[in-house]
N, C-alpha and C positions, 0 to 999 in steps of 0.2 A: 349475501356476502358483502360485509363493508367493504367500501373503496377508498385507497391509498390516499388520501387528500393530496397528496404528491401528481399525482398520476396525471392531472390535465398540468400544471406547470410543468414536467418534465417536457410533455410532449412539445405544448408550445416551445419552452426553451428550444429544443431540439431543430422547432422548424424554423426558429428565427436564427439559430448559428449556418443551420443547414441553406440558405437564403441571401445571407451574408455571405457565407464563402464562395458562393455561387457569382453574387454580382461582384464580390471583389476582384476574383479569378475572369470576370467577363465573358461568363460559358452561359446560356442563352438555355432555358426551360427545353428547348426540342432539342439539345446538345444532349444536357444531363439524360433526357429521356429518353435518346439513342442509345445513349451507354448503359444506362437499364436495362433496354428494349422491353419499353412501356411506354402509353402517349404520355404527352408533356403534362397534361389536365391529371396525373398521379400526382407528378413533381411540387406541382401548385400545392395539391391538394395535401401531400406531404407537410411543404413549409408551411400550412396555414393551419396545419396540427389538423386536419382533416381526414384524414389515414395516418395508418398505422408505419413508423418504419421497422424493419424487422434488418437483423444484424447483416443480411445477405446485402439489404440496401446500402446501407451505411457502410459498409465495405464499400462499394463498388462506390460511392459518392466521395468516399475519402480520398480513394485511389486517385479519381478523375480529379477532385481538388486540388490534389497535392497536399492531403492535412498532412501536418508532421506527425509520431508517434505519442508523443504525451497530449497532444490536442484531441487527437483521435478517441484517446483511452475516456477522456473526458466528456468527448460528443457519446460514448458508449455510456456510460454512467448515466446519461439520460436516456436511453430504451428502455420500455417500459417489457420486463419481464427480465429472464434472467440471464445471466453474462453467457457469453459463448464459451462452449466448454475449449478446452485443449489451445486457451485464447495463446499460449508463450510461445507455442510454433513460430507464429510469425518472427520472434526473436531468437528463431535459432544460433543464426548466425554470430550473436554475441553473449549468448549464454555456453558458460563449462556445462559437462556433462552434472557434476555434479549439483549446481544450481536448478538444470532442469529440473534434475530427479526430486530436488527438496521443496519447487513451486509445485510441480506437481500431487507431491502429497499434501502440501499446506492447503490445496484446492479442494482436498478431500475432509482434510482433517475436520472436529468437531470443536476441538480447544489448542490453545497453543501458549505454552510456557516460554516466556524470551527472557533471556540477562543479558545484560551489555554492559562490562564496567565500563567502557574507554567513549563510548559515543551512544546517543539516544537508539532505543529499540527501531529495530527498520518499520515494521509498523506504525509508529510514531512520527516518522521524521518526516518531515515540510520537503518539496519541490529544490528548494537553494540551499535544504543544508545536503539532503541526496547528492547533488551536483558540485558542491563542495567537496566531499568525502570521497568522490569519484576523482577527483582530481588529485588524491593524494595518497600515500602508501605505497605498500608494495605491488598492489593491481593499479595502473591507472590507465586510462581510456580517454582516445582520443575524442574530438566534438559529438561526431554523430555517434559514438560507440555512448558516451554520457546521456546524452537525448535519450537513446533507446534504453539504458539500464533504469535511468529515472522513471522510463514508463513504464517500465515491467513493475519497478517497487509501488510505483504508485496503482497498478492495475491490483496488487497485492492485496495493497490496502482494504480494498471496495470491500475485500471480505467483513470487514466491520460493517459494512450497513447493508450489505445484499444481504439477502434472504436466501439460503437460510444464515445467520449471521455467524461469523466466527466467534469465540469466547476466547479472548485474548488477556494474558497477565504479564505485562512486561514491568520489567526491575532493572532500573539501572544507577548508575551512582554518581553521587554530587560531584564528582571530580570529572565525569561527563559533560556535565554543567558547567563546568570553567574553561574549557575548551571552545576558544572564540573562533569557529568556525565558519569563515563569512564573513568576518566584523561584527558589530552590536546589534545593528536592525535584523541580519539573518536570524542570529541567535534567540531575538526578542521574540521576534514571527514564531520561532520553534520552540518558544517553552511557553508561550500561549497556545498554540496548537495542540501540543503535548494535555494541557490543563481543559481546553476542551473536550478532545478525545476521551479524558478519563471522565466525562459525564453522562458517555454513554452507557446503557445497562449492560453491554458487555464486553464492556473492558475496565480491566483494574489496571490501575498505574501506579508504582511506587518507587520511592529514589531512597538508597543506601545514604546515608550521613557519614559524613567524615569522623564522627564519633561511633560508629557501629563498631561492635566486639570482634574479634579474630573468626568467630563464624561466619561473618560476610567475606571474608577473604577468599575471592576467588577470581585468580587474573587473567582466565580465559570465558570467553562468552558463550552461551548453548541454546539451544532451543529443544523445546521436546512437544511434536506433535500428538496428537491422540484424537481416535477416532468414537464415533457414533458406536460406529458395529462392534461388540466385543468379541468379537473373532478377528478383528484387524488389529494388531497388538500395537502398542505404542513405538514411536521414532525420535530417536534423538538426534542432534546434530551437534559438533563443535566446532568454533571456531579456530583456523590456522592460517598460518600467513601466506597456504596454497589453496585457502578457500576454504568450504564447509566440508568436516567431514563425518560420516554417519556414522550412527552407534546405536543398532537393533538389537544387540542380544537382551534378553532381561535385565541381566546383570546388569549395563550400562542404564538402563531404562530408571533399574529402582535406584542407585546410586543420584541420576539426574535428578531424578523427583524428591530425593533427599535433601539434596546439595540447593535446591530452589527453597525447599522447604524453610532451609535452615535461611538462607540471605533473604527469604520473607519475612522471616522473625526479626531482622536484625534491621531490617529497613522501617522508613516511618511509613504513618499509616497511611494509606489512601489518601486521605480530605488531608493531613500534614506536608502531603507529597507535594499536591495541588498549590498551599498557602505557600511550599519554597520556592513553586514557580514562577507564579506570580507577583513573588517579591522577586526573584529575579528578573522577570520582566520587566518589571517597574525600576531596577538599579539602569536594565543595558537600555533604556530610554534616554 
């Protein structure tokens, strides 16, 4: 079985953040190791990428840290196997009902279809423009309620590069793009990110032109997940200014996958998507 070439930097990374937050915080190897209840010679042997930390650890280290919620998601992204299931619990407290119900299927899903005319696909977006967009509309949320929702979308993400990966096709439009959210450097960060992102093999990324035909007209946003199993039938979502709200009959299903269809035709192509971002990135410079 070939090995992840990732696999030993992750870990090191891991024990060098884990080691850091340790002597920042001024909590002593037989401290942390108490709060494990393991000898201190794990601890060590943790931060020097020596052993393995498993998600039970890294919880209980974070806690005792004090890491914050999108730092934490981050130190999790470096455990070496796969994400803890049912990881949004911890954020119950500032997820709708309906939020749950839609990360929890996105967890399962196998591909996922996003449009956003008005702002960048959530899969897509950067840490400052999330934190932006949180500050503004008709939901807005206070500091620590921003911190946590940041972390959940960014916990989202990881679906692009965990294993097994999501298949992501997000579409959204140049008028998106003009929306200087942040000021210029947020913006810049976010439509280089965006241009990275689509180099992955499974995500496709495309922006609608301000010249696309009456078929891209379409002034609410959707998502429509779909699964592996073909017994688990597909789910759509739309957007409202009371949040997402779901639409499982067929009927909704085939309409959705029509309605993407058609603002995929009309949008430019992948690698054209990329060349506008990049020229925009290069303008808000």
């Amino acid at each position: 079985m070939s090995v992840d070439p990732q696999h030993t930097v992750k870990r090191k990374r891991l024990g060098q953040e884990l080691r850091r937050l340790r002597e920042e915080r001024g909590i002593t190897r037989n401290a942390a190791a108490a709060a494990m209840k393991c000898d201190a010679s794990k601890i060590s042997r943790m931060e020097l990428a020596r052993a393995y930390v498993t998600a039970h650890d890294l919880a209980v280290l974070c806690q005792l840290y004090d890491v914050p919620p999108q730092q934490r998601f981050e130190l999790e992204s470096l455990l070496v196997g796969k994400r803890p299931r049912h990881w949004w619990r911890a954020y119950a407290d500032v997820m709708s009902a309906g939020l749950t119900d839609f990360v929890a299927l996105e967890d399962d899903a196998e591909a996922e279809l996003e449009y956003h005319p008005m702002v960048v696909c959530g899969l897509l977006q950067t840490p400052a423009y999330i934190e932006t967009i949180m500050r503004t509309g008709f939901h807005t949320f206070d500091i620590d309620q921003i911190e946590s929702m940041t972390a959940v979308r960014m916990a989202r993400q990881r679906r692009l590069v965990d294993e097994p990966t999501l298949r992501f096709h997000g579409i959204t439009t140049e008028a998106a793009l003009n929306f200087e959210l942040g000021g210029p450097e947020v913006m810049r960060e976010q439509f280089l990110h965006m241009a990275e992102m689509a180099g992955l093999p499974n995500v496709t990324m495309q922006i609608v032109p301000f010249t696309a035909g009456r078929s891209a007209v379409q002034g609410a946003g959707f998502v429509v997940l779909k699964f592996a199993d073909p017994v688990d039938p597909s789910v759509a979502f739309m957007d409202s200014i009371s949040g997402i709200i779901p639409r499982d009959t067929q009927r909704d299903i085939r309409r959705c996958d029509r309605l993407f269809g058609q603002i995929q035709s009309a949008a430019l192509s992948p690698e054209d998507s990329v060349a506008l971002l990049l020229e925009r990135a290069e303008s808000a410079s």
